[in-house]
C-alpha positions as CSV (number, residue, x, y, z in Angstrom):
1,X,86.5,130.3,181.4
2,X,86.6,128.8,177.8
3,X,86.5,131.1,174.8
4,X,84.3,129.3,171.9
5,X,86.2,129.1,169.3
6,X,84.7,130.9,166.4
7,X,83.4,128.5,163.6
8,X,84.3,129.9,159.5
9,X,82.0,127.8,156.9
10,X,84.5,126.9,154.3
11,X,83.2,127.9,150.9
12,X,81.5,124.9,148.4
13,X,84.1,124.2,145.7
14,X,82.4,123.9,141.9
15,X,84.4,122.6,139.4
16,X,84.2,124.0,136.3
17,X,86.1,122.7,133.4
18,X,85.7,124.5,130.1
19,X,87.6,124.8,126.4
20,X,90.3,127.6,126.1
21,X,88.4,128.7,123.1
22,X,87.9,132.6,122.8
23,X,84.2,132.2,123.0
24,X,84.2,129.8,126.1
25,X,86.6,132.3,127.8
26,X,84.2,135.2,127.2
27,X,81.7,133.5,128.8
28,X,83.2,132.4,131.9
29,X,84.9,136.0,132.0
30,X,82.9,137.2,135.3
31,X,83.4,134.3,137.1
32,X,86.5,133.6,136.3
33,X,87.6,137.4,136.9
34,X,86.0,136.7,140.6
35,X,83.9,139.8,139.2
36,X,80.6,138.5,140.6
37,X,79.1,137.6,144.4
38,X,78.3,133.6,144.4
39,X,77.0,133.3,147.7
40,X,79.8,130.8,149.4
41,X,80.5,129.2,146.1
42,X,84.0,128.9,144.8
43,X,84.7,128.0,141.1
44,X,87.6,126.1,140.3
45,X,88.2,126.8,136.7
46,X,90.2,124.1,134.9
47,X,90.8,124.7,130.8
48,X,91.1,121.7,128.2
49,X,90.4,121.1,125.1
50,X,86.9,119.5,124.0
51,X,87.6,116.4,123.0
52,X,89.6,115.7,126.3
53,X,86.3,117.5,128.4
54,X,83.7,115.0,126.4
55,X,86.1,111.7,127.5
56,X,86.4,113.4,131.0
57,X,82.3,113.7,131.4
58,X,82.1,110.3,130.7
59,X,83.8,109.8,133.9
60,X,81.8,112.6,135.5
61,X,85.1,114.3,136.6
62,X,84.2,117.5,137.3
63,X,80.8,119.0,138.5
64,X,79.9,121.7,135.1
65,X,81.5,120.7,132.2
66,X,81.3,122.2,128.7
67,X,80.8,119.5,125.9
68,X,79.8,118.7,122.7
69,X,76.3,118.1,122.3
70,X,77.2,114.9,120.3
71,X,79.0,113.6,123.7
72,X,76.3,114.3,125.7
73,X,74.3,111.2,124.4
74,X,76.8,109.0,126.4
75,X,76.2,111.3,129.2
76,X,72.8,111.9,130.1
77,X,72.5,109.5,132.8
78,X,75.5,111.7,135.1
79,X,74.4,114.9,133.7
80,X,71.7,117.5,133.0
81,X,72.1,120.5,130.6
82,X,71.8,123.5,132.0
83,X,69.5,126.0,130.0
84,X,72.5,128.7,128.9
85,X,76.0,128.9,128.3
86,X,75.5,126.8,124.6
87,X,77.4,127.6,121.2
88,X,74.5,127.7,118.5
89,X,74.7,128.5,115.1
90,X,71.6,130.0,113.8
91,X,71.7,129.6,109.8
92,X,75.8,128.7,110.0
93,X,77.7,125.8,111.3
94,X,81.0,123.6,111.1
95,X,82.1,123.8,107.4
96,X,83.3,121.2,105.1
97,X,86.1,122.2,102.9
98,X,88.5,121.3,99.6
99,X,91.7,122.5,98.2
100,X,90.0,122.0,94.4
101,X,86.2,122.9,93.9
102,X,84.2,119.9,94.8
103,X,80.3,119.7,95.3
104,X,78.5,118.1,98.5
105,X,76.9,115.7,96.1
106,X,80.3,114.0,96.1
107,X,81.0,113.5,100.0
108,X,80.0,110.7,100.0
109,X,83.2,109.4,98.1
110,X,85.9,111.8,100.1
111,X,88.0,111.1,103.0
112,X,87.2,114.1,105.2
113,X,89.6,115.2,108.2
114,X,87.5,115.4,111.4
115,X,87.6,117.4,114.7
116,X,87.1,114.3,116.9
117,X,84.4,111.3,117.0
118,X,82.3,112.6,119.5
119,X,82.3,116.2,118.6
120,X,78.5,117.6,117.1
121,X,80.2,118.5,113.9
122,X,80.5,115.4,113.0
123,X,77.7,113.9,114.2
124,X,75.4,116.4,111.7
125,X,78.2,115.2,108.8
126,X,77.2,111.8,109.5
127,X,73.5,112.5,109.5
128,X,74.1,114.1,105.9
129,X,75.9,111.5,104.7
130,X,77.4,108.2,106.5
131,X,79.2,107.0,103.6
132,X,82.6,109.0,103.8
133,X,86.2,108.1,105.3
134,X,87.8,109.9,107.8
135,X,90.7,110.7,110.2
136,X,90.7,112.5,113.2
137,X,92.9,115.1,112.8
138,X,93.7,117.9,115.5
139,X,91.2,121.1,114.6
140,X,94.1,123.5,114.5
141,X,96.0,120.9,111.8
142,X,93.0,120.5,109.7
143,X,93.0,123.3,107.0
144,X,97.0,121.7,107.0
145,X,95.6,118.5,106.4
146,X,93.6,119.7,103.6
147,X,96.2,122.2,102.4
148,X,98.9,119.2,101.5
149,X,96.5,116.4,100.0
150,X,96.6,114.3,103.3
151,X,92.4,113.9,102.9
152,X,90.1,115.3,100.4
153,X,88.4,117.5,102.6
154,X,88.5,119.1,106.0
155,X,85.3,119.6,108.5
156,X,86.2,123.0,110.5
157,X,85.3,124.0,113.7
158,X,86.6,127.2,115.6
159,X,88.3,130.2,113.6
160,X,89.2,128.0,110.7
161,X,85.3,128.8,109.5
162,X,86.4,132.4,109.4
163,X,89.1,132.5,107.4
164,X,89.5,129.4,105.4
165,X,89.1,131.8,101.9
166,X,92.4,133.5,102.7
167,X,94.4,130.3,102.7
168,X,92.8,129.0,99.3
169,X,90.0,126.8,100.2
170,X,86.7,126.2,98.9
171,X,83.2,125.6,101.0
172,X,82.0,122.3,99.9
173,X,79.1,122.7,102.6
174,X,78.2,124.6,105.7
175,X,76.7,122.0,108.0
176,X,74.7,125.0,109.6
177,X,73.0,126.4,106.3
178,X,71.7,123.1,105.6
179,X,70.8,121.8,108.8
180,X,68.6,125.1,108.8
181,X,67.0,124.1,105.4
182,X,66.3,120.6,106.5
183,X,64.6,121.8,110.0
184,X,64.3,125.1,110.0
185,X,66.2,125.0,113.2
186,X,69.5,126.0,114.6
187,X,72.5,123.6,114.7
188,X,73.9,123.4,118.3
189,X,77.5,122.4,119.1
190,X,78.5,122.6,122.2
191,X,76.7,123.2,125.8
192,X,77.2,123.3,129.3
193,X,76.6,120.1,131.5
194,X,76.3,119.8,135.4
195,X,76.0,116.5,137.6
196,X,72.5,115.2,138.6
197,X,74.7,114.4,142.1
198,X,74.3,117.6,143.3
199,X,71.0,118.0,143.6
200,X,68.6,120.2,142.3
201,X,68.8,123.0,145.0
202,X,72.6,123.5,144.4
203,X,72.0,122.7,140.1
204,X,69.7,125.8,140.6
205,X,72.1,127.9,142.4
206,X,75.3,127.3,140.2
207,X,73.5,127.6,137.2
208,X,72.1,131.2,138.5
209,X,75.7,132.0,138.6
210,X,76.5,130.8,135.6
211,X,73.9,132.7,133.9
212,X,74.7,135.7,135.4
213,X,78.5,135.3,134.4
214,X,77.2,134.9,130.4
215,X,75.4,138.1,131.2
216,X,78.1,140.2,132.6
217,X,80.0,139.2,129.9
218,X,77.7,140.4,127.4
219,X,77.1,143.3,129.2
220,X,80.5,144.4,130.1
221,X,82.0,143.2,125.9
222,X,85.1,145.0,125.7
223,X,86.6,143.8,128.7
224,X,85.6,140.3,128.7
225,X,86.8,140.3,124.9
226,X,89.9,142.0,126.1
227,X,90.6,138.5,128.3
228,X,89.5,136.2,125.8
229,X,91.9,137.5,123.9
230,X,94.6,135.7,125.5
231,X,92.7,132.5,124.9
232,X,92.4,133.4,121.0
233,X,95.8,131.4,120.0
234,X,97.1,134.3,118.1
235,X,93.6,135.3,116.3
236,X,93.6,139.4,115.5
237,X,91.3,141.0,117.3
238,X,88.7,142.1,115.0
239,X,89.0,137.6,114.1
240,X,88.1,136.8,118.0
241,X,85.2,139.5,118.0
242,X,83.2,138.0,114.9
243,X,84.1,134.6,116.2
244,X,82.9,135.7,119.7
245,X,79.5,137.3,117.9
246,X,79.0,134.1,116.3
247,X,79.0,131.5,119.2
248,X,78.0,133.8,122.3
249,X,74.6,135.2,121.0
250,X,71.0,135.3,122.6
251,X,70.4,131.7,122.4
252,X,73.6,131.1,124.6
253,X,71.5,133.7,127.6
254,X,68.8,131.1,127.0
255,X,68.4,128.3,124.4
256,X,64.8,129.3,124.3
257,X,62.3,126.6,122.4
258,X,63.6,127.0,119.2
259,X,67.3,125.8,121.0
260,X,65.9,123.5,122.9
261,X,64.2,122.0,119.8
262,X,67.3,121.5,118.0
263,X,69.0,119.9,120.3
264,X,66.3,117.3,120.8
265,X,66.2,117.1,117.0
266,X,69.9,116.3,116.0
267,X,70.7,113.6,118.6
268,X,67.1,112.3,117.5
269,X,68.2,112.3,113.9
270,X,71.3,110.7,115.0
271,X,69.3,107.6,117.1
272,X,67.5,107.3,114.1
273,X,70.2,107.1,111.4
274,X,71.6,104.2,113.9
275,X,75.0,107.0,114.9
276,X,74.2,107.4,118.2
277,X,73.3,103.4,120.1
278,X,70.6,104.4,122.1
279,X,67.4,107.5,122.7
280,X,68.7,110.1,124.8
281,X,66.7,111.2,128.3
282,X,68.1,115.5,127.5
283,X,66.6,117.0,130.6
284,X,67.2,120.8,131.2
285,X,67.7,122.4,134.5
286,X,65.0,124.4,135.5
């Protein structure tokens, strides 16, 4: 007499590649932490830094992705956005900066250091102004940049817009503040992506998860702050918290229309200005 041999499903790998940035960390905390149920979906987390995550989407490398919004123009035909998980500032952005006092009026004439080509950041500076130089310059080696008269200015991302004061800079302009003047909108940076490939009935499901992962998160602070930490590249504390506060607020649970909005704004503002080659198809998941 045979014995059937019992048959185990073998659990659907996701891919998820994300920034080590205290704020992505945070919100990948429950899943990352195996802290939630994902009905026979495994996560693979892999961390690397933005600009290395917006080259790999446009080889569709890995199934969620986070990325700049900027990046996703040249993306849109592998990948949806999924309708959570973003870093928007509401009323604050990416900030240009000086060593001497300088006004924005004058931009125009500096050479700025930059975060990366495809990063949102930029893409707003350019939509303020398209006349400046630049050089792209590692974020963490910006304020550096700035510091030793190696450019005129420095465009900061990340912690950098927290405590640029206490190394002797100036604020020449807060791309958030005046992107919030011009449209009354918020300025998103970054979001999270998911290939079309999959199909909507598994998009749903893994971006269920990933909602709920934001959400335990938010619910559960202190501890997912308490392993973001390690993520935070030497940042006090009380540093990672307000930068935490800043890019993992209510319109990262759920862009909402307002988010939506100014997404659909900036990269139209940036086909329009002639940046960005070509309209871009930005299709949510439901």
């Amino acid at each position: 007499m045979s014995v059937k041999a019992e048959t185990t499903t073998e659990p659907r790998t996701i891919t998820v590649a994300h920034s080590p940035d205290s704020d992505d960390a945070f919100m990948f905390y429950g899943l990352a932490t195996n802290k939630l149920e994902t009905e026979g979906l495994k996560f693979e987390h892999t961390l690397k830094d933005i600009q290395s995550l917006n080259e790999d989407a446009k080889n569709g490398v890995f199934d969620v992705s986070a990325i700049s919004f900027h990046a996703y123009a040249y993306v849109a035909d592998k990948y949806a956005l999924l309708p959570h998980g973003a870093s928007i500032g509401d009323k604050y952005g990416p900030i240009v900066v000086s060593k001497e006092p300088r006004s924005a009026d004058e931009i125009g004439q500096m050479k700025i250091a930059i975060p990366g080509e495809l990063t949102s950041a930029f893409l707003a500076l350019r939509i303020y102004n398209k006349d400046f130089q630049y050089e792209v310059v590692e974020f963490d080696k910006i304020i550096d940049a700035v510091l030793e008269g190696k450019v005129d200015a420095g465009l900061l991302i990340h912690e950098g817009q927290l405590f640029y004061k206490q190394m002797g800079l100036d604020k020449v302009l807060d791309l958030g503040e005046w992107w919030h003047e011009k449209t009354g909108l918020p300025l998103p940076m970054g979001g999270n992506v998911i290939r079309r490939d999959l199909g909507e009935d598994l998009m749903r499901q893994v971006s269920k998860h990933l909602h709920r992962s934001i959400k335990y998160s938010m619910d559960n602070r202190e501890d997912a702050l308490a392993y973001a930490m390690q993520f935070a590249r030497d940042m006090a504390p009380e540093l990672a918290d307000r930068f935490v506060a800043m890019w993992v607020n209510d319109l990262t649970l759920d862009y909402g229309e307002r988010g939506k909005e100014g997404v659909r704004r900036l990269l139209r503002e940036g086909f329009e200005a002639g940046i960005i080659p070509h309209e871009v198809d930005i299709q949510f998941v439901d």
